[in-house]
N, C-alpha and C positions, 0 to 999 in steps of 0.2 A: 576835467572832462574824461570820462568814462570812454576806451578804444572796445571796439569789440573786435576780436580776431575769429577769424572765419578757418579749419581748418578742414583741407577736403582729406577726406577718407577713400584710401584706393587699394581695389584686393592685392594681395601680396603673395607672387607668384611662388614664394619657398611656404607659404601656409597651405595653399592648394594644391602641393604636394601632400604635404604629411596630411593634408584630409583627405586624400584620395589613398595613400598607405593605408590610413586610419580603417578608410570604407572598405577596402579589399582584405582587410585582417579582419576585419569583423565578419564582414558579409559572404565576401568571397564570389562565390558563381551564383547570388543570391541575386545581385546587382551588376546595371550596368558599367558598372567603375570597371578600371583594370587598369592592373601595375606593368609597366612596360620595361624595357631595357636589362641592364644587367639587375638589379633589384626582383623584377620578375624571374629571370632565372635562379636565383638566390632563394626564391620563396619557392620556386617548384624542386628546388635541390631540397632543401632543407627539412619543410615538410613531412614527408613521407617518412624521412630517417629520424626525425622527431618524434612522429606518431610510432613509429615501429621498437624506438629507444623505450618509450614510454608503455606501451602495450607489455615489451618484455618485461621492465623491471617490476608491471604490478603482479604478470605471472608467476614472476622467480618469489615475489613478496608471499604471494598465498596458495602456492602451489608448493614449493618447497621444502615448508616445514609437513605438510602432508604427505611427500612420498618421502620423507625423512619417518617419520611414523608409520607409514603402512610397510614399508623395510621391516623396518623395529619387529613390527606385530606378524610379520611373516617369518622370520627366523625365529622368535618366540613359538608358535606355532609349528615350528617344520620340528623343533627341537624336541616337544612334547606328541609328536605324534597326532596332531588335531589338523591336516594342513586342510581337510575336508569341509570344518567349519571353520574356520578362515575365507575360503572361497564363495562357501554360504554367506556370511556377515557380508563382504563383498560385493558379492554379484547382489544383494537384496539395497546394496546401499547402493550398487550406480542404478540398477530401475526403480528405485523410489527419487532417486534423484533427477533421472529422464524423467519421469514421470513428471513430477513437479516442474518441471523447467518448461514442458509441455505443454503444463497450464495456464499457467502462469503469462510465457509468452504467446501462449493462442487467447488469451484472454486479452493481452492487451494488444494484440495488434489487430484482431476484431474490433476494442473500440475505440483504437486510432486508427485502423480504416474508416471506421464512421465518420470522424468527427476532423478527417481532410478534407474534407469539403467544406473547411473555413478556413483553409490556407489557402487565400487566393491574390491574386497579383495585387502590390501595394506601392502608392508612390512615395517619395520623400525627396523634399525639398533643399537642396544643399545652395553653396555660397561658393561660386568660383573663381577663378580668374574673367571669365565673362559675365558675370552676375547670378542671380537664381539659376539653377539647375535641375530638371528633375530627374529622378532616379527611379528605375521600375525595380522592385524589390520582386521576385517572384518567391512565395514563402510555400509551396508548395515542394520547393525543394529540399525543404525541411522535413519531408518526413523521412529519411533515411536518418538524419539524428532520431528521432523518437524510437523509429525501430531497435536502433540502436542501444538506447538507453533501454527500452524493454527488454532485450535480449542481456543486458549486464546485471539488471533488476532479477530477471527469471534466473541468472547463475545464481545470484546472491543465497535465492530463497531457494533454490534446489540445493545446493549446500547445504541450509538449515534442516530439509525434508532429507535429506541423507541418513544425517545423525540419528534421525529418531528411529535408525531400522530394527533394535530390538522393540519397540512400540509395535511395529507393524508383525516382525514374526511370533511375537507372542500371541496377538489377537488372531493371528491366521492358526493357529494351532492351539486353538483353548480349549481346554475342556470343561466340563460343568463338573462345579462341588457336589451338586445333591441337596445343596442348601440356602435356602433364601431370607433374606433379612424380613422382619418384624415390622417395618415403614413400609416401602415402596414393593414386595414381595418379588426384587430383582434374587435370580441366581448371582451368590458371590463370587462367582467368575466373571460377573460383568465390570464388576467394580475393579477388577485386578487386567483385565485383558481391555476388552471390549470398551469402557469409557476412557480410558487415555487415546485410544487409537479416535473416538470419536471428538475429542476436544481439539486433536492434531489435525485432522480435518475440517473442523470447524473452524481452525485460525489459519489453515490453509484458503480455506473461502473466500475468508472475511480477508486477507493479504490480497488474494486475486482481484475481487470486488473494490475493495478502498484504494489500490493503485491505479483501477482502470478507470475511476474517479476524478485522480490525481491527471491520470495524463490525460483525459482527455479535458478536462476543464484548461489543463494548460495549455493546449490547443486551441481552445476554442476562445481563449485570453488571447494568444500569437495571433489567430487569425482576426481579432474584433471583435468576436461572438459575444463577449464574455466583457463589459466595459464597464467601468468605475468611473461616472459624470460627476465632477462636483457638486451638479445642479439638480441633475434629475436622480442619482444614487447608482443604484448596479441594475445596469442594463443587462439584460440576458438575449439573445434570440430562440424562435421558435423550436427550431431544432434543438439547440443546447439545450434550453431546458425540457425537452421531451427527453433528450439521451441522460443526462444525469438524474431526472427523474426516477427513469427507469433505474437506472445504478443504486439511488439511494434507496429504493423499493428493495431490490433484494439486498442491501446491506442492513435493511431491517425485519427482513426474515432470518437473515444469518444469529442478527440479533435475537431474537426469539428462539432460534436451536441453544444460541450460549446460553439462554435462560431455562431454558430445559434442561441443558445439561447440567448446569448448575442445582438441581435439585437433589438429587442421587452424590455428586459430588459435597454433599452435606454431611453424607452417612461415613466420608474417609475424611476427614479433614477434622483436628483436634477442636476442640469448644469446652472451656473453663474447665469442670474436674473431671470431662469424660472426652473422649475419642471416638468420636462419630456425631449422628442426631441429636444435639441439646434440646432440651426445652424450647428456648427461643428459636431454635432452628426447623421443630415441631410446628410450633402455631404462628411464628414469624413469618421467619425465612422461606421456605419453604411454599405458606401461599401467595408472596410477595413475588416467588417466583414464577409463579403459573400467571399471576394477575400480569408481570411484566412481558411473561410470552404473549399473552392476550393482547395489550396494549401494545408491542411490538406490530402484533400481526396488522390491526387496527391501523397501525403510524404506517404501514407498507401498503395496505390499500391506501390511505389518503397520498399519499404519495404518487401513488399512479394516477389519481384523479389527478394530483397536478400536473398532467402532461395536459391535461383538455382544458386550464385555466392560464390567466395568464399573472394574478394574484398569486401574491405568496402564503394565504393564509392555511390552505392543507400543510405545507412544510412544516411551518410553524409550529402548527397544532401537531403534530408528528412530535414533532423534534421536544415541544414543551409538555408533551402527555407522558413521554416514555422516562425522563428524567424527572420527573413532577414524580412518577411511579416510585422509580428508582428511590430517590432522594429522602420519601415520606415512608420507603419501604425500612428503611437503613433508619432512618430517625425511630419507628415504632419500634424496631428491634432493640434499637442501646435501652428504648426506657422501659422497654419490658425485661430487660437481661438487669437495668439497674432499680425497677420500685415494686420487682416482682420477686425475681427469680436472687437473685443475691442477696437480700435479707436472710433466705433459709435456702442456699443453691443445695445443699448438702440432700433435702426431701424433694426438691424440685427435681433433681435430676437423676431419682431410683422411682 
């Protein structure tokens, strides 16, 4: 004869501790939880001298070996009598670097102030010592992390926008050859001045634009906006996809400038037995590139129409035209560079 034992299950007063530790490490002033007694005093001592431990050692990490360098290059300079440009390189590298950090975090705190208004009050259901519990998460207090992480983001790439300050004082101070190339009838001082400063801008764009993407779809994921149903697939709301819409519209104008730029960028860049415009990069390249500005331009208006839809078939056709472009662009090239042009490169290419 078969006993059944019956066993009751009863909450266990040292687990609903550590899940209330748990909800206060995570959460914080997010939720209504809160750690009490000497443990609370422990986490408000500690904290602060954690974050502040932490904050110095990443300064000394990437700050250090930089004024260990700019030392270097200042006594180098006092020693030769240059300390003038020394101060020039300088002063050009910290306002290209405000500059950059400028935009970078005005850009994206523009569109995480948008897209707070899907952090909004959220419950959650815990297991306590008295049974269910609920918990009011308020996630709008979350936006000082995003700021935050914007403003570490915006160091990062003003650093990068630093370095490139010979880029920028060369093209402020160009002068013209006198002489224009035979494809595109640009002055050769474009090619040397003028298009590096223009591709450095153009990946500054495209960085501002693709992270204000990033954070604000990650927002709009924290707040709900933004959900993955097993059932029904990826839910978006209205707003969200009006705001990324508009985002990815202009990250496919951005794209269309690279493809512009990418033309003239033909004429300096090696290709098989000559150094500049090849053959293939003639009747290729070259219109592959204007066709893909086109079809960029094209994928960025359909892209804004999808703010007035709620189908995703504009994206799509966006996203599968401009690569479709790319892809067939790259394919006609290898076989005209291999059932054309390389049988006899030697007359194809004078």
């Amino acid at each position: 004869m078969n006993r059944q034992r019956t066993v009751r299950l009863e909450p266990q007063p040292w687990r609903a501790k550590v899940g209330r530790n748990v909800l206060q490490c995570i959460f914080g002033p997010l939720s209504g939880v809160r750690v009490t007694g000497r443990r609370a005093e422990e986490m408000r001592t500690m904290t602060p001298l954690r974050v502040g431990l932490v904050a110095a050692s990443i300064l000394l990490f990437f700050l250090l070996p930089s004024f260990a360098t700019l030392y270097t290059d200042w006594l180098w300079f006092t020693e030769v009598g240059y300390e003038q440009i020394f101060v020039r390189i300088l002063s050009t590298r910290l306002l290209l670097g405000a500059a950059a950090f400028a935009l970078i975090f005005g850009v994206l705190f523009l569109n995480i102030h948008v897209a707070r208004a899907a952090l909004r009050t959220r419950e959650l259901m815990v297991l306590g010592p008295q049974g269910l519990r609920t918990i009011t998460i308020d996630l709008r207090r979350l936006q000082p992390m995003f700021y935050v992480g914007a403003a570490a983001v915006a160091l990062f790439v003003s650093l990068y926008a630093s370095g490139r300050w010979d880029t920028w004082l060369m093209a402020r101070n160009a002068v013209p050859f006198g002489k224009v190339d035979p494809v595109l009838g640009h002055d050769i001082s474009f090619y040397l001045f003028q298009l590096p400063l223009l591709h450095f801008l153009q990946s500054l764009a495209f960085m501002a634009v693709l992270l204000s993407a990033l954070a604000a779809a990650l927002a709009y994921h924290v707040g709900h906006s933004i959900v993955l149903d097993p059932q029904r697939g990826l839910i978006v709301s209205n707003q969200a996809r009006r705001h990324l819409s508009l985002l990815g519209a202009m990250l496919f104008v951005i794209l269309a400038f690279r493809a512009w730029l990418a033309i003239p960028a033909t004429l300096t860049t090696p290709s098989g037995v000559v150094h500049g415009a090849s053959f293939v990069d003639v009747y290729a390249t070259i219109p592959m590139q204007w066709l893909l500005a086109a079809v960029a331009l094209v994928g960025a208006a359909l892209i804004v129409y999808q703010t007035t839809v709620t189908r995703r078939w504009p994206l799509i056709a966006a996203i599968a035209s401009y690569f479709g472009v790319l892809v067939l662009g790259h394919l006609y090239a290898f076989a005209l560079q291999r059932l054309y042009v390389s049988p006899n490169e030697q007359v194809r290419e004078t």
